[in-house]
N, C-alpha and C positions, 0 to 999 in steps of 0.2 A: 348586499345585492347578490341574489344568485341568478343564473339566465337559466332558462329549459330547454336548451340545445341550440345549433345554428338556428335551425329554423324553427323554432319552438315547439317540435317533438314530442318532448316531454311533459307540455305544459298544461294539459289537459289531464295527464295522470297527478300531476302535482295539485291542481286544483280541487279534484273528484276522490285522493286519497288523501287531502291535507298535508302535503308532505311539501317540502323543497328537496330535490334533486340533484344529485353532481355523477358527471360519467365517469372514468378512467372504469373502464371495464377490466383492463388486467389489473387493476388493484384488488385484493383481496380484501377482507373483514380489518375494520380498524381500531375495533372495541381496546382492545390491549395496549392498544400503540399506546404509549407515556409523555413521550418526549417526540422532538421535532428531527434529532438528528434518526430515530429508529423509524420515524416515517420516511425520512429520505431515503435510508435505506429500502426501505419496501418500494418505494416508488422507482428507483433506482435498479433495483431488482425486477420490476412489471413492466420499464423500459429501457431497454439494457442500450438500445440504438440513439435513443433520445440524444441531443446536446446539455450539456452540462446545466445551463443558462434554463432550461425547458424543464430539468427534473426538479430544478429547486425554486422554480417557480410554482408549476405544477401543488412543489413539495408545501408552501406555503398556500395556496389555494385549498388543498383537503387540509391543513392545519386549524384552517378558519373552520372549515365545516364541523371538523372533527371538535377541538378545542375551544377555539377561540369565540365561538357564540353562545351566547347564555339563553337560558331559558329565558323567555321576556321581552330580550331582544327584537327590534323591529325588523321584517326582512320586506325585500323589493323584488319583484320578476315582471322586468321589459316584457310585457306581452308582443310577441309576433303574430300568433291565430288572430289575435285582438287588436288588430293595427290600433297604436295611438294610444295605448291604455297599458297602465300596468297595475299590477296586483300588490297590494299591501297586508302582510301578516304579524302576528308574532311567533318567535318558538316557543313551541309548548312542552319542548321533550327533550333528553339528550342526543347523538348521534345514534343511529340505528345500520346496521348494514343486512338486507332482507337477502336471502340464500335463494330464494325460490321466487325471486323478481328478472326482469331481462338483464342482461349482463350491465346494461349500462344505467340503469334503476334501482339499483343495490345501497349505491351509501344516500342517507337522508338522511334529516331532521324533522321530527313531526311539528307541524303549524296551524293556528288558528288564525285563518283568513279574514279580515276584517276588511276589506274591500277587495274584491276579487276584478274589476274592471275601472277603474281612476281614468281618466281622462288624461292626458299628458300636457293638457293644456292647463290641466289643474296647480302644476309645476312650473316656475321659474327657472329662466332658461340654465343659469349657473349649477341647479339641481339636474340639470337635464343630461349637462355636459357628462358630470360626475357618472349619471346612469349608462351613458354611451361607453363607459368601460372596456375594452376586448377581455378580460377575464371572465370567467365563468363566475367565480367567488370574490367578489371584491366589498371590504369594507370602506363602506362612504362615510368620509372624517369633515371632509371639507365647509368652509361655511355656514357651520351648526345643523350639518343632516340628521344629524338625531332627532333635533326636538324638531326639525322642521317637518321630517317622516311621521314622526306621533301626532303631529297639529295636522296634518294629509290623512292620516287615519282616521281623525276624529271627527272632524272638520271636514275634509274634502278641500283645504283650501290652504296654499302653502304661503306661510307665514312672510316668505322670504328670511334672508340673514341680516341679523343686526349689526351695528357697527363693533363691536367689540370683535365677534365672529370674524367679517371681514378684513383687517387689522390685526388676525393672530401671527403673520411675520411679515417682515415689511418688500416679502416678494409676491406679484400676481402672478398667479397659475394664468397661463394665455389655451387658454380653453378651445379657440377658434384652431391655434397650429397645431395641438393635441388633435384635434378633429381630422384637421388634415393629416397629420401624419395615419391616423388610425384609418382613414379610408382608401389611401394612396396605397398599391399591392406591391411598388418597387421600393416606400419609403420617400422621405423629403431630402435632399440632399441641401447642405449650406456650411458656413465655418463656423467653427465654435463660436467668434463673438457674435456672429447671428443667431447661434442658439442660447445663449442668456440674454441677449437682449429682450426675446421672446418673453423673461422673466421680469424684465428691468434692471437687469443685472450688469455692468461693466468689467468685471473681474469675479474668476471663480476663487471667491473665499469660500468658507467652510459653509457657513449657515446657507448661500447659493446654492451649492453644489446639493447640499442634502435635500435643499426644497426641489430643484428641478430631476434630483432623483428619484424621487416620492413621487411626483406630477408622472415621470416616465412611467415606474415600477406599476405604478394603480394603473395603467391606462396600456400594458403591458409592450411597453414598447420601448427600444435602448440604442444605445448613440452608437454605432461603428462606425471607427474604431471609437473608443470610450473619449466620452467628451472630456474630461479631465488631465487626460493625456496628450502632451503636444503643443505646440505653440497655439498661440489663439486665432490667428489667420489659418489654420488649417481647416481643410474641407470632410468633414463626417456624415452620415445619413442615419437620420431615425428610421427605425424598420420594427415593423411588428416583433412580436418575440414570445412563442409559447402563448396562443391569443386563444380562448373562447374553445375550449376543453379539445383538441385537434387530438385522438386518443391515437393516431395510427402507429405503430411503432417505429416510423423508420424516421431518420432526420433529413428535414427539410431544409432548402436549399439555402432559407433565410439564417436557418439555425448555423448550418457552415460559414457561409460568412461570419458570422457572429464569432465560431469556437475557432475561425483563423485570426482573429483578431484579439482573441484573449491569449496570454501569458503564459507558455509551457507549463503546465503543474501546477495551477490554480485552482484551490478548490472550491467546492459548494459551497454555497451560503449556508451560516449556522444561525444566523441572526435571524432575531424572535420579530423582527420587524420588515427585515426587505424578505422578497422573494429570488430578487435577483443577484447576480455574483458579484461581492463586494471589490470596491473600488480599490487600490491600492491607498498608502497611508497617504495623503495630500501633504505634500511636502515639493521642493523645488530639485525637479529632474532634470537629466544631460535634454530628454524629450523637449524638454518646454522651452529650451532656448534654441531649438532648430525653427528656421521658418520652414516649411513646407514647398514655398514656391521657390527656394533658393534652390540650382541644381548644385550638387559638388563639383567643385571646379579641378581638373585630374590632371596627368602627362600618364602618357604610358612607358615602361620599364624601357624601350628601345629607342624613346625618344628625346630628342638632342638637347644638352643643357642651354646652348640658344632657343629653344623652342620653351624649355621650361624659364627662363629668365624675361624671354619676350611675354611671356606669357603671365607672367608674375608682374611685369611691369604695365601691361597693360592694364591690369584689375588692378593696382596699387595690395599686392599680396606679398606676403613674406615667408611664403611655403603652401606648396602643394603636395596633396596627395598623388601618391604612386598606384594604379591601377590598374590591371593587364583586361584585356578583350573579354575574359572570361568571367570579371568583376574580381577579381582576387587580389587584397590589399598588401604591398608591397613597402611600407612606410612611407615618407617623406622627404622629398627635396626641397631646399629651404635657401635663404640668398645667405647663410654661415655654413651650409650643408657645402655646398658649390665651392666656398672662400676654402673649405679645409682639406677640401680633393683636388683643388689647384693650388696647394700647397703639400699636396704627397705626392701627383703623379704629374708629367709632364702633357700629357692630354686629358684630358675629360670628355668624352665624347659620349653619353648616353648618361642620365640620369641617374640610371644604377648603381653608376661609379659614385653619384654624388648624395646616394640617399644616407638618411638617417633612421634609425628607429624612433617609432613614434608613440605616442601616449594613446590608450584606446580607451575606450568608456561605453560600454551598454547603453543602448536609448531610456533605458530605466534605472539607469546607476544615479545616485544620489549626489548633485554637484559638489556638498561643501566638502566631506572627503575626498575630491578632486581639486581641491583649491591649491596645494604645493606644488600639484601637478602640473598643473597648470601655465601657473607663476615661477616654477622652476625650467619647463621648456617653452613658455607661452605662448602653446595651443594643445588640443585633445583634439583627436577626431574622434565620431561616434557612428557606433553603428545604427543601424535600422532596426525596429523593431521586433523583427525576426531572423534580428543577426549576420542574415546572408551579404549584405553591401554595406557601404559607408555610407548615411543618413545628411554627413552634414562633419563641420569644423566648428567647437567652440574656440574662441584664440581668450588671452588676456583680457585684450580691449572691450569683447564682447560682455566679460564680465565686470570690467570698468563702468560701463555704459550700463548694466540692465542693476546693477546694485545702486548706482546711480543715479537710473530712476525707484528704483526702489527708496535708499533715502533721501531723495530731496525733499519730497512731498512733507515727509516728518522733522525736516530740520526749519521747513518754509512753518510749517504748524505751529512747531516750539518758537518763533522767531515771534512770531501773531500772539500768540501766548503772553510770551514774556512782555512785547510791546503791550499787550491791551494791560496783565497786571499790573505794572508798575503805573499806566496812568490813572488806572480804578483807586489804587491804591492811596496815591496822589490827592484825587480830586472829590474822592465820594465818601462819606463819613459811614463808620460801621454800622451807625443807628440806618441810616440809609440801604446800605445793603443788605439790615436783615430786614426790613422792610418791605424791600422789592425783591426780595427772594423768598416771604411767607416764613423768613426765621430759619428756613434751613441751611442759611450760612451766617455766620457773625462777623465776618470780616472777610476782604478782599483776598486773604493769605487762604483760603478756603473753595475759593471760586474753581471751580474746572471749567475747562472751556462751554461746554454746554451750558454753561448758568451764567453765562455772561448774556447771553439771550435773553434772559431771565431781569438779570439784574439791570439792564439798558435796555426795556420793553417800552418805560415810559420814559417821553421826551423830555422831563423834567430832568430826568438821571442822565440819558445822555449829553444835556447840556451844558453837564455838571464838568464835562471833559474838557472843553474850552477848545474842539475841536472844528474848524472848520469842513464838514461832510454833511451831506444829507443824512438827516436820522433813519429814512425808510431802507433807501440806498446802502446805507453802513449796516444795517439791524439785518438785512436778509442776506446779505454777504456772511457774516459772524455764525446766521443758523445755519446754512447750506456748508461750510465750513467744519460746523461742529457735527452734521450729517456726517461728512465727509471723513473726520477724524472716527467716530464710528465706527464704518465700514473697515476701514486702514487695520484697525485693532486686530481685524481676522485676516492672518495670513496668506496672501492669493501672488500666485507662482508671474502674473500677467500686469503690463505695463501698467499706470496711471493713465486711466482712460480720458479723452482731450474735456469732456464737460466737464472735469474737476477743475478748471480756469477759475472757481471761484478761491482756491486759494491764491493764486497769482495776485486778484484783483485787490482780498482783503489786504494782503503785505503788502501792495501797490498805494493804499490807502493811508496805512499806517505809516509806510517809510515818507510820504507826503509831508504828512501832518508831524511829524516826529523827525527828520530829517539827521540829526545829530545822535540817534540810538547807535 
């Protein structure tokens, strides 16, 4: 898809010259350009004020025109002159950049028009989403727009997507909040678990995260501060970002927010795939175990060890941070901090006397090399994201409690596991389970948990267990289960979301029936 300006400007010359269009008028000729990282430079160079976020989006935007479309290729331009209609071509030619065109009619591709006015009506709404783009250059991958753009060309009549298409990962693009974010001029604001939920997502594992990066990047819009970052009750706002060719030089106020939110010394994206600035490595950060609405709980440098002991007793705490007026972190007073300055000095009267030095951690420092730390003074506090305040306190317990959610879920699994093999094993003949598994297992010793769905689909086989359960009841627990195990596979920094109850219910089932395992 390419557009022909905000207000379709251009789209009368694109039509009347065969061409498709892209502005950035200070870019110069890009016949030579090679590579992606020497176009960033040139882009980089024609927008010297831009945000970071904006030059390498941008950078990837002329990549497509320049590079990334082939001759052949289908192209789309949303008509605006032509409410309700958009134009369908192919390219006919490589990139061209015209010297003696208006500044902002320079770089093209030449095209052969094959409908110049479609009806929008012609399109299915899911195609329609994808067209709604803010990019000037956006390639439509979604839902089989390729062949679906060719059968519009030739036809006039879109085929829709079939089920394999829609079924290429097992997240929905939510099309509707994409829409809302992209029309809304202050952005959506919500917390991160409301923004994967939007996907069907409960945890950002890897395969999540990449899809509803992709959903954003195409639709040019991004999470601040970055969705991946932070606890998951924290509060972020989708905002535009580098939208529908904006060529002015200076940066926009959307864009600051954006470059206060990114990471001192973070560079451009070099990847052949995003346009926008890549994530940090998804791994488990000091970030992600801060909640957000918890404030830090403080004494100040002049304030009285009763005040800090009252104060500690109240919260059920075992040390607080030291903070003076000015936010400036002063260590820690702790109920051993206190025992060991009323065992040197005969009064203790301010806090100061009674602090300790304390363990520090970046909001982005990587926990398990903080694990000694930890566990040797058991607690870390951590800063803020941008360094200047205390963000929050991890203690021991907290890491007690979130690895603890972390492995229960997998020892509850292996526990279902081991329970279901040993009675497969028991009760169901190997002629039988290649059988009911089409041969692709010969014995129970073989089974993984997903082909126990398989192997217990017909009631014959489950009966074979001599297990007092409902078949339907036990058979949908096992697959939701084996969904479940799944997901788990890919590492996500975020609790066990509460609908995974189906693993409670299946070990609830089994320890029933099995009582002596």
């Amino acid at each position: 898809m390419v557009r022909a300006g905000r207000v379709g400007e251009r789209e009368a010359d694109a039509l009347a010259e065969s061409v498709v269009i892209a502005g950035w008028p200070e870019v110069g000729d890009l016949t030579n350009v090679v590579t992606r990282r020497e176009l960033h430079a040139v882009v980089r160079a024609a927008y010297p004020n831009r945000s970071r976020t904006v030059v390498a989006n941008w950078t990837g935007q002329l990549w497509r025109l320049v590079r990334v479309m082939d001759v052949d290729d289908f192209v789309v331009i949303p008509l605006k002159t032509v409410p309700d209609h958009v134009a369908i071509g192919r390219i006919s030619a490589s990139y061209r950049y015209r010297r003696d065109a208006a500044p902002d009619r320079r770089h093209v591709r030449p095209v052969e028009w094959i409908r110049r006015a479609l009806p929008r009506s012609s399109i299915e709404q899911d195609l329609l989403y994808s067209l709604g783009s803010l990019l000037t250059i956006c390639q439509l991958r979604r839902n089989g727009a390729a062949r679906r753009i060719a059968a519009l060309a030739a036809t006039g009549i879109d085929p829709g997507p079939n089920s394999d298409e829609l079924s290429s990962n097992e997240w929905v693009t939510p099309d509707d909040f994409i829409a809302q974010a992209a029309a809304a001029d202050d952005g959506v604001e919500l917390t991160i678990r409301e923004l994967l939920a939007h996907w069907g997502a409960g945890r950002r594992t890897s395969s999540a995260v990449a899809v509803i990066q992709r959903d954003l990047g195409e639709s040019s819009l991004s999470a601040v501060p970055p969705f991946t970052e932070g606890w998951i009750g924290s509060r972020i706002r989708v905002v535009k970002s580098g939208a529908e060719a904006d060529d002015s030089i200076d940066e926009t106020a959307t864009e600051k927010l954006i470059e206060e939110e990114e990471s001192p010394g973070s560079e451009e994206a070099e990847s052949e795939d995003d346009d926008l600035l890549p994530e940090k490595p998804f791994t488990l950060r000091f970030g992600n175990l801060l909640r957000s609405d918890v404030a830090v709980v403080a004494v100040k440098p002049n304030d009285s060890v009763v005040r800090a002991r009252s104060r500690m007793l109240g919260r059920n705490f075992s040390q607080l941070a030291i903070i003076d007026e000015d936010g400036t972190f002063h260590g820690a007073v702790s109920w051993e901090s206190i025992a060991k300055a009323q065992m040197t000095y005969q009064a203790v009267p301010t806090v100061m006397q009674a602090k300790q030095a304390a363990p520090l951690a970046a909001y982005d420092d990587l926990v398990l090399p903080r694990i000694d730390d930890i566990s040797g003074e058991g607690f870390i506090f951590v800063r803020s994201r941008d360094g200047k305040a205390i963000a929050g306190i991890v203690t021991a317990a907290d890491l007690t409690t979130r690895f603890g959610e972390i492995a229960r879920p997998f020892t509850m699994i292996e526990e279902c596991e081991r329970r279901l093999n040993r009675r497969v094993k028991a009760k169901i003949s190997d002629e039988e389970i290649k059988a009911a598994t089409n041969n692709r297992h010969r014995s129970a010793e073989t089974l993984t948990f997903g082909s126990y769905g398989h192997a217990l689909r017909e009631e014959k086989h489950f009966l074979m267990l001599d297990w007092d359960l409902d078949h339907g009841e036990f058979l949908e627990h096992v697959v939701e289960v084996a969904k479940i195990r799944n997901r788990m596979m890919h590492f996500s920094p975020d609790p066990i979301p509460p609908e995974w109850g189906a693993i409670d219910g299946l070990l609830a089932m089994l320890r029933a029936v099995d009582p002596l395992s």
